[in-house]
N, C-alpha and C positions, 0 to 999 in steps of 0.2 A: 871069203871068196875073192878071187885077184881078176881080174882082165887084162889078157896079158893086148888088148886089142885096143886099149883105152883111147887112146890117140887117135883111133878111127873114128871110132865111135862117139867122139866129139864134135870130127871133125864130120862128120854126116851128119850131126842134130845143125850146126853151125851151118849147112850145106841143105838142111832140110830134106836128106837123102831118103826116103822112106824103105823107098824098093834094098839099100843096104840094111837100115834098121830092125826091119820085119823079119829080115832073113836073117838074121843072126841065132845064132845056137842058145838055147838058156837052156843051161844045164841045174838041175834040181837040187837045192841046198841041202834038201831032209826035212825039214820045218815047215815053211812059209810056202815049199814049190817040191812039189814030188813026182810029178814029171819030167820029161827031156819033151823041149817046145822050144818054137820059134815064135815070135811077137806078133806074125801073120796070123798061126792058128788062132791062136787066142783069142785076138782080135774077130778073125771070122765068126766064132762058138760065138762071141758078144752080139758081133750083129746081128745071124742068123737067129738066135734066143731072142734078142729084141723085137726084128722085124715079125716075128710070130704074134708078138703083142700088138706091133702096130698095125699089123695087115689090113684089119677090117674097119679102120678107123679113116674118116676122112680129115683132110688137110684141116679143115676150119674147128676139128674137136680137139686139135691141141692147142693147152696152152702155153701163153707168151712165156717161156724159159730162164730165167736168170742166172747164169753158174758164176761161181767162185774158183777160179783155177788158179793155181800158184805153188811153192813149194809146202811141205808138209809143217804146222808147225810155225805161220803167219799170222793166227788170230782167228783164220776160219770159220772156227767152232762158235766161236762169238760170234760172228755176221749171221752164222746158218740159222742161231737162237732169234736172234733177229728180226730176221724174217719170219719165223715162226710165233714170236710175241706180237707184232706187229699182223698178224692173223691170215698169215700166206703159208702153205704146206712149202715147207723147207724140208729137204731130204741130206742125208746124209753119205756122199760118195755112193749111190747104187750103181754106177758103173765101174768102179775101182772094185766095189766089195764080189761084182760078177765074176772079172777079172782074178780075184782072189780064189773062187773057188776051183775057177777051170785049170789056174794052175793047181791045184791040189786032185786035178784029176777026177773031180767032182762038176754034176752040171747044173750050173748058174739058174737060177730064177728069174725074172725081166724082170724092169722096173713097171709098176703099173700106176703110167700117170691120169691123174685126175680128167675128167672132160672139162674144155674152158666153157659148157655153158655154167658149171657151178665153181669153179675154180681158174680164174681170168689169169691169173700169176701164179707161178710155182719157182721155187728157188732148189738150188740142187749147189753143196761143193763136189767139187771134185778135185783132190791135189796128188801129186807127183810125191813118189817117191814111198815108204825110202826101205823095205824090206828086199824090194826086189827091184832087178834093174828094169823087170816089164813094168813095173809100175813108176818108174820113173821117164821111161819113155810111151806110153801110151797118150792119145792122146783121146780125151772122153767124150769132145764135140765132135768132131770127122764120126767117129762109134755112132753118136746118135743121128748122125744126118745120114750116113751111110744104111741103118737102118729102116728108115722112115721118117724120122722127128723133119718135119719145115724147117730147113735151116730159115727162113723170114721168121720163122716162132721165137728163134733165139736170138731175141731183140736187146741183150744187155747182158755183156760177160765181165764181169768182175775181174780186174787182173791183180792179183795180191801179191806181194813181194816183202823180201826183208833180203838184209844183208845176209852173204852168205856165210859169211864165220859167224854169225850172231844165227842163221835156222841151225848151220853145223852142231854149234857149240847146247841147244834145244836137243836134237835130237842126240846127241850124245851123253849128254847130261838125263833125258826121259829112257831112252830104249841101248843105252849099248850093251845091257845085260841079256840081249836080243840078237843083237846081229856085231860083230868085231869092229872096231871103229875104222880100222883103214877101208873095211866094205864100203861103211857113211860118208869115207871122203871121196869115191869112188862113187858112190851115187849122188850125192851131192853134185857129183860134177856133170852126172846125167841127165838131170832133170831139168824140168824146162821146155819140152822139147812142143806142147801145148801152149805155150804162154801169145807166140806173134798170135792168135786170137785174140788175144785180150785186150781191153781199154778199158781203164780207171774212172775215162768219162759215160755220163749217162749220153744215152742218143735225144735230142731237143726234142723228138715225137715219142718217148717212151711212154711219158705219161699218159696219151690216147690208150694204150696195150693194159693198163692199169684198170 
């Protein structure tokens, strides 16, 4: 699949243009997206299914947040274990995997987070990219704050990174028997567009949220 719009659509992630991004057209590949959507609905279904979960919850029953954002195909999967060995419910993309289903014209599940009176930390990845170009431009934090989540709860966002011929060269070598490589280098160049959230550093008061 080609973008004949690519150049825009750079230069609005570069531009942090949302109101052009949302309205963009995604047309359905057959596979991974079998509807005709824009990056707005999508979005919306996400939050709306969310906010359902979080409606009757108050501020102080969630807990403190930690996500892993970054391109697909960074080492992720190892941090998410991580935290999961280390005896914190670490999740796996449940806002991406939402997102997966609404484009398939199927409706999404919420995620159903733990209370912080028994579960004080919870980790969550969520990464960019690379089947489709909503999922390269989504971004998972706005989704959850939009819907309810305290944005003060998400006290420490992971920002992961690698060079990008070296995730490229990953995700071609794992899945191009999936999607045509010039799509990958086309999304590749999409993605991203969550990451200014992000910082590498812990915040000096985290450890209190612990």
């Amino acid at each position: 699949m080609s973008y004949p719009n690519l150049d825009q659509i750079c230069a609005a992630i570069k531009a942090d243009d949302a109101k052009y991004l949302c309205s963009l057209p995604l047309a359905p590949e057959g596979r991974y997206q079998t509807v005709e959507t824009r990056l707005a609905d999508l979005n919306q279904r996400i939050v709306d299914t969310l906010a359902r979960a979080f409606e009757d919850r108050s501020a102080d029953s969630f807990p403190a947040l930690a996500v892993s954002c970054g391109k697909c195909l960074v080492g992720s999967t190892a941090l998410t274990n991580l935290f999961g060995i280390a005896g914190f419910p670490s999740y796996y993309q449940p806002v991406k995997t939402m997102m997966r289903f609404e484009a398939l014209g199927q409706p999404s599940a919420p995620w159903i987070v733990p209370d912080r009176a028994t579960k004080p930390l919870v980790h969550c990845k969520e990464m960019t990219g690379l089947y489709l170009l909503a999922e390269c431009l989504f971004d998972p934090i706005d989704l959850l704050v939009a819907a309810g989540y305290p944005a003060a709860k998400i006290s420490m966002v992971v920002a992961r990174t690698r060079a990008g011929r070296l995730s490229l060269d990953s995700w071609l070598e794992k899945w191009s028997l999936h999607r045509a490589p010039a799509t990958f280098v086309q999304h590749i160049t999409c993605c991203g567009r969550s990451m200014p959230h992000g910082s590498s550093a812990m915040p000096a008061d985290m450890a209190s949220g612990w």
